[in-house]
Rosetta silent file (secondary structure, phi, psi, omega in degrees, C-alpha in Angstrom):
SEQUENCE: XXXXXXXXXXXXXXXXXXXXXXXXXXXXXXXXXXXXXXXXXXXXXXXXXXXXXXXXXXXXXXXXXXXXXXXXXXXXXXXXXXXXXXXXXXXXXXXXXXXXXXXXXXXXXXXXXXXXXXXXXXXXXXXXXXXXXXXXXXXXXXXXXXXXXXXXXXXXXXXXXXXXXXXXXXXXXXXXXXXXXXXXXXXXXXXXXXXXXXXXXXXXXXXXXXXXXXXXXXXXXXXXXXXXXXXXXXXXXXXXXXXXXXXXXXXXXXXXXXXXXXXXXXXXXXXXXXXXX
SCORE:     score description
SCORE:     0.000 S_00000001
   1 L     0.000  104.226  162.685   -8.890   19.551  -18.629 S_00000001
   2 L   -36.163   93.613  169.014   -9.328   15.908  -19.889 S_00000001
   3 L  -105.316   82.856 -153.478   -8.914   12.899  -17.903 S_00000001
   4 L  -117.702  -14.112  164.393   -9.009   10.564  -20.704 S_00000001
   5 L  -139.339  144.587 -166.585   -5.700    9.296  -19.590 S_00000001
   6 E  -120.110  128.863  154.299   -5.271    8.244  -15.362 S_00000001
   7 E  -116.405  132.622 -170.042   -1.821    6.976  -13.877 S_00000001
   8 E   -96.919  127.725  144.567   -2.589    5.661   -9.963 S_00000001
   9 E  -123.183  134.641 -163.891    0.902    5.737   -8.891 S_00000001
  10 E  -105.727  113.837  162.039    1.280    3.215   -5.773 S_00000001
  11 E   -89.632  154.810 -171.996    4.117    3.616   -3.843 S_00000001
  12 E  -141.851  147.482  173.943    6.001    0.365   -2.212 S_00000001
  13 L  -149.824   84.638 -160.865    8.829   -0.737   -0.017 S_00000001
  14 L    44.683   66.587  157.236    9.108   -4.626    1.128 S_00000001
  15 L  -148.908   57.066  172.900    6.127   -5.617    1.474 S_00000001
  16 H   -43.749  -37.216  178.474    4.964   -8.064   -1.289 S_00000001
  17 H   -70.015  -16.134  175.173    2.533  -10.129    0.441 S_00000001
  18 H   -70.335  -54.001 -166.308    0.764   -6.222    1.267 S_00000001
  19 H   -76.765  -30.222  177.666    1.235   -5.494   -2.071 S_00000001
  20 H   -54.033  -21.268  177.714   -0.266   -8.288   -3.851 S_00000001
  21 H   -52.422  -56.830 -134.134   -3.509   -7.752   -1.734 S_00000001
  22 H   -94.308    6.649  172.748   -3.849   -4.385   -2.935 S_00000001
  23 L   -96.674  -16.607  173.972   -2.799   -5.291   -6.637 S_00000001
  24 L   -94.605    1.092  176.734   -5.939   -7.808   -6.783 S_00000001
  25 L   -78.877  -22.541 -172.990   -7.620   -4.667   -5.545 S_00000001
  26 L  -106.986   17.829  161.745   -7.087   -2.558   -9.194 S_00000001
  27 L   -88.851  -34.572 -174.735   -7.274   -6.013  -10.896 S_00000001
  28 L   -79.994  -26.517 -161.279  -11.325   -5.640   -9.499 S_00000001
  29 L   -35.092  122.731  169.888  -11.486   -1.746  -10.622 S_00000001
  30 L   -70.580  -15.390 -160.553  -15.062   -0.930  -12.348 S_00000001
  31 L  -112.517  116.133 -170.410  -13.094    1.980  -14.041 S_00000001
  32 L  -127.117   31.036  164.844   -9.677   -0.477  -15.480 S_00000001
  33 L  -118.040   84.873 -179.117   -8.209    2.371  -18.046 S_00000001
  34 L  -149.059 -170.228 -106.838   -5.642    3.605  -16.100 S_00000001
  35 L   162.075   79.633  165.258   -2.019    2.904  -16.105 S_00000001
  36 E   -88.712  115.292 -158.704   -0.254    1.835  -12.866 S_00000001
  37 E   -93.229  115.404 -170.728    2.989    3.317  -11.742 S_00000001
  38 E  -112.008  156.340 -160.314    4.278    1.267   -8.831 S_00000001
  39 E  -128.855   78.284 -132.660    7.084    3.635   -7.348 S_00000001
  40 E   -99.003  114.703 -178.486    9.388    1.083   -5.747 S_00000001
  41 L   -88.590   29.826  157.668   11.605    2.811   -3.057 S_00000001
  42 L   123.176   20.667 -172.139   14.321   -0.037   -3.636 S_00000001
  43 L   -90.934  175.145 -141.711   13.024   -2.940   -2.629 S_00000001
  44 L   -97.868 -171.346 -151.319   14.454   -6.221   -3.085 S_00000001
  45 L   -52.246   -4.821  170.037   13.705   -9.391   -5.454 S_00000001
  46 L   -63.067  -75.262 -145.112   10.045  -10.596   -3.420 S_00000001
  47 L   -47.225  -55.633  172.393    8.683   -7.482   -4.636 S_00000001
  48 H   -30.863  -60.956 -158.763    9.957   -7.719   -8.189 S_00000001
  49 H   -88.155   -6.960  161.344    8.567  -11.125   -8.513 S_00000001
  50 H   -99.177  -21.023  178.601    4.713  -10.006   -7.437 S_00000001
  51 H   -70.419  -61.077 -164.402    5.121   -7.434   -9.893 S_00000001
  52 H   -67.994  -45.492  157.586    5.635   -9.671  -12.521 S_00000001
  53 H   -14.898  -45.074  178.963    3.444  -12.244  -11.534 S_00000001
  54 H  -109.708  -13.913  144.358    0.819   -9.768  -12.341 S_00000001
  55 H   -63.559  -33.090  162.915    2.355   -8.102  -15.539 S_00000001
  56 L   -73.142   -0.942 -155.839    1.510  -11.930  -16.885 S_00000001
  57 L   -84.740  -47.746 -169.530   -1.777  -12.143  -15.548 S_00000001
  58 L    78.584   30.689 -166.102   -2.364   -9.410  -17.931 S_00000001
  59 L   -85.136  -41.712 -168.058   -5.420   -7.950  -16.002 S_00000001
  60 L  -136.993  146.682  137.479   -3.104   -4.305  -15.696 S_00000001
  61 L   -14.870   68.347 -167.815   -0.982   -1.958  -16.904 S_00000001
  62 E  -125.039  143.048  171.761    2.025   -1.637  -15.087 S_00000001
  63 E  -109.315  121.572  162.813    5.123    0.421  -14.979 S_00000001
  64 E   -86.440  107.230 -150.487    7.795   -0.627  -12.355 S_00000001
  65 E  -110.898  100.374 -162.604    9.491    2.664  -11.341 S_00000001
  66 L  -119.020  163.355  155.357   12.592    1.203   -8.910 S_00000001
  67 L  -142.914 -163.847 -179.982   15.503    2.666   -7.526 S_00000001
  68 L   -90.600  156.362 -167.747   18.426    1.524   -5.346 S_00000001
  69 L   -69.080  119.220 -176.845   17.601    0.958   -1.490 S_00000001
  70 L  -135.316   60.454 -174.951   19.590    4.120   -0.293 S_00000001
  71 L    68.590 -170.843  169.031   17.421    4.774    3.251 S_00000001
  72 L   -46.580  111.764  153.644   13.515    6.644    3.172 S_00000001
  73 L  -155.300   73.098 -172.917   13.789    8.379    0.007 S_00000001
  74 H   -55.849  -65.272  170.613    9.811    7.655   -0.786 S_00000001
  75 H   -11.116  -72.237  175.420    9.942   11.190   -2.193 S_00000001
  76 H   -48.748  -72.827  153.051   12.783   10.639   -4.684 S_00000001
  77 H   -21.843  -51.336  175.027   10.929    7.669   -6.023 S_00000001
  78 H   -61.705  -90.172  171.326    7.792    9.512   -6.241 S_00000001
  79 H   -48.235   -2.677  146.579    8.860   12.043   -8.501 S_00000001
  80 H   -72.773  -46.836 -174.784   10.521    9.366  -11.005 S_00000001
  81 H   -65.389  -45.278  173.337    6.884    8.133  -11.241 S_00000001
  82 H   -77.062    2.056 -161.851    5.467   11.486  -12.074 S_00000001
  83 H  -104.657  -38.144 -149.262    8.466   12.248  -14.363 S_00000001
  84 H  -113.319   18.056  171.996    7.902    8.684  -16.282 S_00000001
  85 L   -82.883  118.861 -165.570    3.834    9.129  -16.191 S_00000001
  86 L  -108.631   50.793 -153.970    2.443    9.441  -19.452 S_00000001
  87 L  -137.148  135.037  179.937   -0.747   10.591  -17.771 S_00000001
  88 L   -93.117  -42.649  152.065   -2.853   13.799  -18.026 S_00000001
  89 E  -101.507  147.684 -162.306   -4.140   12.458  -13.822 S_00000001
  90 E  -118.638  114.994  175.241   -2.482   11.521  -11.482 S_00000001
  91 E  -115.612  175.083 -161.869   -4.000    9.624   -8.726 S_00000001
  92 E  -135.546  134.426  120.495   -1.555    8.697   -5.277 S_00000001
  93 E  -145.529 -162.061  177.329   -2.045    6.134   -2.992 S_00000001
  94 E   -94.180  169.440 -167.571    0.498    3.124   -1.055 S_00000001
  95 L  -104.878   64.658  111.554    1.274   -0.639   -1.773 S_00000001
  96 L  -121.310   22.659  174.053   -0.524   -1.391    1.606 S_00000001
  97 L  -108.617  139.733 -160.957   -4.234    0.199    0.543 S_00000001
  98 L  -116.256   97.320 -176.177   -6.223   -1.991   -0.741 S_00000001
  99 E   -53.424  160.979  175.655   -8.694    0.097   -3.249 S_00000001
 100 L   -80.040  170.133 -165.926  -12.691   -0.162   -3.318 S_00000001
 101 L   -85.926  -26.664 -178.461  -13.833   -1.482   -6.712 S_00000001
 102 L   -87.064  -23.712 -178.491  -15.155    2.199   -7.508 S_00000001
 103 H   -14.605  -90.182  168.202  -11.911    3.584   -6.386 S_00000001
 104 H   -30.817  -91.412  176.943  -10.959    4.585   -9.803 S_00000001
 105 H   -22.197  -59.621 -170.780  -14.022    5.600  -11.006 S_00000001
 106 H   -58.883  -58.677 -176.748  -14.807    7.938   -8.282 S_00000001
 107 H   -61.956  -31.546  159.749  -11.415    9.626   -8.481 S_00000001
 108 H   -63.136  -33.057 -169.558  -12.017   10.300  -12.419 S_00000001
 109 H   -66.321  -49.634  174.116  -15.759   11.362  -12.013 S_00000001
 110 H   -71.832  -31.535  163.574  -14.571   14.074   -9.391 S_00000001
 111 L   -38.462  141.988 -153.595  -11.669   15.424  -11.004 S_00000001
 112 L  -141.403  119.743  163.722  -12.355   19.472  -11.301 S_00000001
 113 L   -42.826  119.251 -166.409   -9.925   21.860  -12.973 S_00000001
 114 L    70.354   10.284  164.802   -7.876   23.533   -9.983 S_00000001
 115 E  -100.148  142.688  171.319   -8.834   21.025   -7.297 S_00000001
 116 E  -112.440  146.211 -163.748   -6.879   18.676   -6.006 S_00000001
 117 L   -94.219 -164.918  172.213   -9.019   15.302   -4.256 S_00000001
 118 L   174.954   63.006 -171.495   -8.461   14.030   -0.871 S_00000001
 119 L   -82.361 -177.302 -167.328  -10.353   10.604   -0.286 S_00000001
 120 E   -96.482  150.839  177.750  -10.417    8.266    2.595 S_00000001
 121 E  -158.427  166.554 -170.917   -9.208    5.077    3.950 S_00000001
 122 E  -113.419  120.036  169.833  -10.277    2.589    7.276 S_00000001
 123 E   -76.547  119.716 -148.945   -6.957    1.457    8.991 S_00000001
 124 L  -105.018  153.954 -175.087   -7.572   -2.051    9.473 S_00000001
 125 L  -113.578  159.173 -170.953   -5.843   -4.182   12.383 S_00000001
 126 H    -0.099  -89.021 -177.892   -2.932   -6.630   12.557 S_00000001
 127 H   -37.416  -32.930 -158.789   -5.605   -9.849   12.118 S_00000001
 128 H  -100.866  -18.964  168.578   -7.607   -8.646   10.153 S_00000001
 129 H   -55.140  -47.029 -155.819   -4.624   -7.246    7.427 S_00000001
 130 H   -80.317  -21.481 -162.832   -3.463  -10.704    7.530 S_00000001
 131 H   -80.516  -47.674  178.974   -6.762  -13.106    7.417 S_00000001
 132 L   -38.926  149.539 -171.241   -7.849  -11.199    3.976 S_00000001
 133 L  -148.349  176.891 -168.885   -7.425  -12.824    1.012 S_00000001
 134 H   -39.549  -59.347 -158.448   -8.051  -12.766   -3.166 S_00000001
 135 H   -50.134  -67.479 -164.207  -11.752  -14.040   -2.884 S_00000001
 136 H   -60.232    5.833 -174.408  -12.254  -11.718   -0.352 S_00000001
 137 H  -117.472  -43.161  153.277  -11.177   -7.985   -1.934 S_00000001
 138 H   -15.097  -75.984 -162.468  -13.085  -10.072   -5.472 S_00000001
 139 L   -86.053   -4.252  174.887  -16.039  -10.355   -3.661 S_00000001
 140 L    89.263  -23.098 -169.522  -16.137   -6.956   -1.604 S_00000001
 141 H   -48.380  -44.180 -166.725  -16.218   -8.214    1.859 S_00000001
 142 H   -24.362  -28.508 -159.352  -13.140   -6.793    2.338 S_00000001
 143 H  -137.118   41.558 -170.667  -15.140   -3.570    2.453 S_00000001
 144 L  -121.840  104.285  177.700  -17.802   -4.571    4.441 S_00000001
 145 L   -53.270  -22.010 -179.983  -17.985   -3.144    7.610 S_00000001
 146 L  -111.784   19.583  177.508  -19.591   -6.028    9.539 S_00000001
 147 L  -105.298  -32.566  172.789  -17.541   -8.845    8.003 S_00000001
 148 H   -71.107  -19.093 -170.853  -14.344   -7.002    9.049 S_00000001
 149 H   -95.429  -19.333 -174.223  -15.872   -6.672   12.748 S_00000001
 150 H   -81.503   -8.231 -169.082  -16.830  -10.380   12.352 S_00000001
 151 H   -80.773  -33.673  152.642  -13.138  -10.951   11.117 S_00000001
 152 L   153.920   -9.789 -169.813  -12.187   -9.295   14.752 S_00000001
 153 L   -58.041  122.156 -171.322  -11.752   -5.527   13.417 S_00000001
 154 L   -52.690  140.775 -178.144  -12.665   -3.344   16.573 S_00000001
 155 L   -79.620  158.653  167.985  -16.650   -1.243   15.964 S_00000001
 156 L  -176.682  120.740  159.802  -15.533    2.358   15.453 S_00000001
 157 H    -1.545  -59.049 -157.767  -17.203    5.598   13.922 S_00000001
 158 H   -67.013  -20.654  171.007  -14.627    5.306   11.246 S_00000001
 159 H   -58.732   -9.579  168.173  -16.181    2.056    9.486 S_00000001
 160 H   -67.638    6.436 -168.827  -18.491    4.441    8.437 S_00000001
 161 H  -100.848  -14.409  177.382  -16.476    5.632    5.087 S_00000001
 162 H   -78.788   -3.993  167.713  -17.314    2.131    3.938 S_00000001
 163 L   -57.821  143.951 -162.239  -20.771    3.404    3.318 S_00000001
 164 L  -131.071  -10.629  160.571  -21.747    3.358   -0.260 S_00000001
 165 L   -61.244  135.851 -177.834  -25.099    5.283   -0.463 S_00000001
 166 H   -67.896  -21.837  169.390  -24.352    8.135   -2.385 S_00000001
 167 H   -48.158  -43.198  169.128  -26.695   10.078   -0.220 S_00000001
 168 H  -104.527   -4.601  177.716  -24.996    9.563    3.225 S_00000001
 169 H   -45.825  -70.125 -173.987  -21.491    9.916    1.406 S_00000001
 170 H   -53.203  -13.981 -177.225  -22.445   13.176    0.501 S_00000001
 171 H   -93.823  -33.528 -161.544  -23.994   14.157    3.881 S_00000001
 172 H   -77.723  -31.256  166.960  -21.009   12.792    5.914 S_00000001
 173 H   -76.822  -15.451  144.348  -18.388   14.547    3.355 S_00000001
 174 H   -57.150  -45.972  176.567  -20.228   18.141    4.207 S_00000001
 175 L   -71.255   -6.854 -170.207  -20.292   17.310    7.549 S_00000001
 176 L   -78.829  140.808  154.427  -16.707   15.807    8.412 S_00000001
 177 L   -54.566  -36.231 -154.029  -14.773   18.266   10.654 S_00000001
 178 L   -75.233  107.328  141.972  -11.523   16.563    9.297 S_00000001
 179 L    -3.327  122.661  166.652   -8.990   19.442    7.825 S_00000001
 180 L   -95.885  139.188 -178.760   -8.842   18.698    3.969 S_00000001
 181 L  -156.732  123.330 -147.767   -5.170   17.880    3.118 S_00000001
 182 L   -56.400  126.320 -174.482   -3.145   16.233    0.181 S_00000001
 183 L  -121.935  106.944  165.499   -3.265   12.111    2.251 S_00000001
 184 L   -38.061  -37.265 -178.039   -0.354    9.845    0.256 S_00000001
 185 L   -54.674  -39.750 -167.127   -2.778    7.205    0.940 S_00000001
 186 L  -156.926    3.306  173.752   -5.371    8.485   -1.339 S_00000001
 187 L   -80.097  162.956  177.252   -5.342   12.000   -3.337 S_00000001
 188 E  -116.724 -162.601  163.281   -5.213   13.406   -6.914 S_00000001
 189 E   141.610  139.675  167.278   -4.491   15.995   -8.945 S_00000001
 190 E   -45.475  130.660  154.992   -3.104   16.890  -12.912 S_00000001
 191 H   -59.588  -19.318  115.081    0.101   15.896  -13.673 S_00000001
 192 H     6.205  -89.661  159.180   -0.027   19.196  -14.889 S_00000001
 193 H   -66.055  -66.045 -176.500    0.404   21.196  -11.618 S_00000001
 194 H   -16.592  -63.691 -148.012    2.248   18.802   -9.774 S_00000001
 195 H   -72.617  -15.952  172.026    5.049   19.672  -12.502 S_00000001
 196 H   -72.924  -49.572  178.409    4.257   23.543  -11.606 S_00000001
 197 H   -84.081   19.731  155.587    5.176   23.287   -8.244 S_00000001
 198 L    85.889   12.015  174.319    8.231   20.907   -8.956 S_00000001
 199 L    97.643 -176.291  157.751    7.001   17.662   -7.490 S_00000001
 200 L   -40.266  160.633  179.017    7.575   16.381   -3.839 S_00000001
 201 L   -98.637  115.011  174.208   10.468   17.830   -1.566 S_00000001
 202 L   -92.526   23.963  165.900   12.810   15.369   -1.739 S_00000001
 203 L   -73.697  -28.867 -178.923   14.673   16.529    1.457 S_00000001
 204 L  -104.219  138.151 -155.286   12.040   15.168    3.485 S_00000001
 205 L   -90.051 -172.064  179.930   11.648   12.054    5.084 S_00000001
 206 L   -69.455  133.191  167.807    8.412    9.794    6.835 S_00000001
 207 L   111.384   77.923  160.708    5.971   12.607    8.715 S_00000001
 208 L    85.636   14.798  174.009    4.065   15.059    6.683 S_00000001
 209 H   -64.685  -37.786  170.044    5.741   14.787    3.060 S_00000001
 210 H   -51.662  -66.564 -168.878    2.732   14.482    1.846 S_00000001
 211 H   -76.376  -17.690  157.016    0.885   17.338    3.236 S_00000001
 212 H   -41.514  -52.973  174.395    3.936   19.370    2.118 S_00000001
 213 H   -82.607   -5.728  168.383    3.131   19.176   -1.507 S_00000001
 214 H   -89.039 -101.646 -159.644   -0.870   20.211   -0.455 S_00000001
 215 H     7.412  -74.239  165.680    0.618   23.016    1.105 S_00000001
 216 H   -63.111  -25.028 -166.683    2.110   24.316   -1.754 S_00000001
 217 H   -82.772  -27.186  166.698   -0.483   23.207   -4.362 S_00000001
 218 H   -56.399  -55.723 -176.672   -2.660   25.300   -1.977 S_00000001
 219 H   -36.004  -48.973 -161.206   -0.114   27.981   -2.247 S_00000001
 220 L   -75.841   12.862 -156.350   -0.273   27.806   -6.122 S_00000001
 221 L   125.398  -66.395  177.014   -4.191   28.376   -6.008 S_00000001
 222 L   -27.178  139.106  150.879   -5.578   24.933   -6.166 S_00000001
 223 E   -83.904  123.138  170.469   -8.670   23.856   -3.819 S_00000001
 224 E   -64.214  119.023 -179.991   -8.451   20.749   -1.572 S_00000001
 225 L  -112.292   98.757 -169.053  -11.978   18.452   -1.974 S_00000001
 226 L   -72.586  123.815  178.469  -12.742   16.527    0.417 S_00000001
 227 L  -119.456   39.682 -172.445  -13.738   13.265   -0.826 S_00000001
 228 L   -92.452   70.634  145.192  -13.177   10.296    2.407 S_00000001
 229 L  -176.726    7.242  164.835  -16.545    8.807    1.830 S_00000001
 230 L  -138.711   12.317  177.746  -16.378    8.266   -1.530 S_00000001
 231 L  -139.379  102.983  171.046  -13.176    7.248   -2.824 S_00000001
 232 E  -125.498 -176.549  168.477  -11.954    4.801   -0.119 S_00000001
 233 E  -160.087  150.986 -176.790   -9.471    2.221    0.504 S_00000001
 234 E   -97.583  102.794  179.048   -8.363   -0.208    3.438 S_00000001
 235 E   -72.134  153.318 -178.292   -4.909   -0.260    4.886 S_00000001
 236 L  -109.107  148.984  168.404   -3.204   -3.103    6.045 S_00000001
 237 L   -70.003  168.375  160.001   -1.558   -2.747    8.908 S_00000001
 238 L  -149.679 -156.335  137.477    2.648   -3.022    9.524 S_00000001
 239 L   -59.905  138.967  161.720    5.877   -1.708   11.172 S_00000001
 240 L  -129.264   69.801  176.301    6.810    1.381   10.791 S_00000001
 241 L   -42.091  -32.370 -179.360   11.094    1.265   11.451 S_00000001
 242 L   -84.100   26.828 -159.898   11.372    3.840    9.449 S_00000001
 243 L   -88.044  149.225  158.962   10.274    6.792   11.799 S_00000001
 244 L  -158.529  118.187  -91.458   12.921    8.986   13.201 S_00000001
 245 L   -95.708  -19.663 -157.469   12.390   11.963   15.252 S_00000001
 246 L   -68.723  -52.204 -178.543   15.366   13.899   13.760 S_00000001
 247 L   -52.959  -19.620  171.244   13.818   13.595   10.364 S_00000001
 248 L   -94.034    5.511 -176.625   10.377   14.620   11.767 S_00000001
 249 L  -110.730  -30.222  164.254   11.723   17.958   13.485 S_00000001
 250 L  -123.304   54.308  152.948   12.965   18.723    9.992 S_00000001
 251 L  -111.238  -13.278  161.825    9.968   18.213    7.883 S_00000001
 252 H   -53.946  -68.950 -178.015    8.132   20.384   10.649 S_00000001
 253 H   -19.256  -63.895 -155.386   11.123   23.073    9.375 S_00000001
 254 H   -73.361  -37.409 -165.489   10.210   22.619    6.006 S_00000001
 255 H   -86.411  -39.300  162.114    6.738   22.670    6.085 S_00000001
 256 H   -29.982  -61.195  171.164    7.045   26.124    8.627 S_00000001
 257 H   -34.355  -66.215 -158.926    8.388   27.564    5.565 S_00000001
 258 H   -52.018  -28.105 -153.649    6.236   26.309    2.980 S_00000001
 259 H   -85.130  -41.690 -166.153    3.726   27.851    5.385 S_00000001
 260 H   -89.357  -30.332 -168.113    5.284   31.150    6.452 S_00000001
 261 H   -75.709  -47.941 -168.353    6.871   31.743    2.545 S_00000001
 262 L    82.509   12.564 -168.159    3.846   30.879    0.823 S_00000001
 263 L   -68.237  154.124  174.392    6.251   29.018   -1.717 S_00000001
 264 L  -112.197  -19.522 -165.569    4.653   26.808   -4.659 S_00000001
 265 L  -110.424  135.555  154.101    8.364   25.742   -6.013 S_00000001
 266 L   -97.444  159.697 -170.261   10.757   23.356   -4.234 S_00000001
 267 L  -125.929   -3.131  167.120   14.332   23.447   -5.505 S_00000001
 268 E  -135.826   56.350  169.676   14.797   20.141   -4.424 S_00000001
 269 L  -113.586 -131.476  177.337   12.182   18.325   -6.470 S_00000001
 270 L   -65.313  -57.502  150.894   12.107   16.860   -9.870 S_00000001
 271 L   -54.729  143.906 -158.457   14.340   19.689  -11.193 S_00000001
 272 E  -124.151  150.267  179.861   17.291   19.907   -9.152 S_00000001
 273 L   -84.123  137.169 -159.114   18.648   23.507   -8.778 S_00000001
 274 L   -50.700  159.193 -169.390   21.327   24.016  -11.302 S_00000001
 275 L  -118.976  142.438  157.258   25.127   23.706   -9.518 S_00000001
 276 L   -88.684  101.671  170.993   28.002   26.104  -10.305 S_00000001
 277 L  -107.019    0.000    0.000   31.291   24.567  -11.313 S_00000001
């Protein structure tokens, strides 16, 4: 299995000044033949207008995947981007992660035939989302653990995925305790399976949609690889309005299934199940 052609599809929802960060982050990419899918859950004309901004810059590749704002339906979105990907890989992560310059690279080098990838990311706070800027995701601080704690970001164990010897990557990715599991933020896998197991559930809502479609990919065979110490990226922080508990008690449902069934096919993914009239 080739990966001579990569689509990162970045999902987004109102947040242009987030996204713009993390759009000078794949403008920096050492690996820049890939094909970006931005998977727009409806949002309105700011967004529009950093996308284009940066289809003239002419630095990337981009397909603007949009639909109309109709609530959460991240899912729905998602699976137009894998539908309109013209991509043998698929890499996933959000319009508030701001990739490492290797980012790319790392996720093509590691692709595996029947694995699916599962890299890493440092959740970054309020101040410190907001003080970055172009120069600085250009120039790498951004992804410099002691210029983010001089920036005000709190010391923590977890600045340690910003490590870049290949040496302690690899000792820290044997060694992490942390459950490998498909992370929206950062995972891969062929466009290829994805389309075996039908895509995303689009029934489900914010809490564990993600780890829904590892579930299943698990289901179909596929191995989960943990890679959070060598494919990272930095989130900026935000709101999150869109949580809401009803919608979290039934993606718990759903994924109890996926779990108890052992199913690889959703019926409410990119094929929709045929209707009787």
């Amino acid at each position: 299995m080739a990966t001579d052609r990569i689509g990162v599809i970045l999902s987004t929802y109102n947040a242009p000044a987030w996204l713009e960060k993390v759009l000078f982050g794949y403008e920096c990419q050492t690996d820049r033949d890939f094909v970006l899918y931005i998977a727009d859950d409806g949002s309105a004309n700011p967004t529009r207008q950093v996308i284009e901004q940066f289809v003239k810059r002419g630095r990337l590749a981009i397909e603007h995947v949009w639909h109309e704002d109709r609530g959460f339906r991240k899912c729905t979105i998602l699976n137009r981007a894998i539908e309109a990907a013209e991509a043998d890989y698929l890499i996933f992560s959000d319009g508030d992660c701001i990739p490492r310059s290797d980012f790319v690279f790392r996720h093509r080098r590691l692709a595996a035939p029947g694995v699916y990838l599962s890299g890493g990311y440092v959740k970054l706070s309020d101040s410190v989302s907001a003080v970055i800027s172009e120069a600085d995701i250009v120039n790498g601080r951004a992804f410099d653990a002691r210029w983010l704690i001089r920036q005000g970001q709190p010391r923590s164990l977890k600045l340690s995925k910003l490590a870049r010897s290949p040496w302690l990557t690899g000792l820290l990715n044997a060694l992490t305790p942390t459950r490998t599991s498909w992370n929206g933020m950062n995972s891969s896998t062929w466009r290829s399976e994805l389309l075996r197991i039908n895509g995303f559930d689009e029934r489900m809502e914010y809490g564990g949609e993600d780890r829904e479609l590892g579930e299943r990919l698990v289901n179909l065979g596929m191995k989960g690889r943990q890679i959070r110490y060598r494919a990272i990226c930095v989130h900026l922080e935000h709101a999150r309005g869109y949580i809401r508990d009803d919608a979290l008690r039934r993606n718990r449902e759903i994924r109890n299934h996926t779990a108890s069934s052992g199913r690889t096919w959703t019926e409410y993914g990119i094929v929709k199940k045929a209707t009787v009239t």
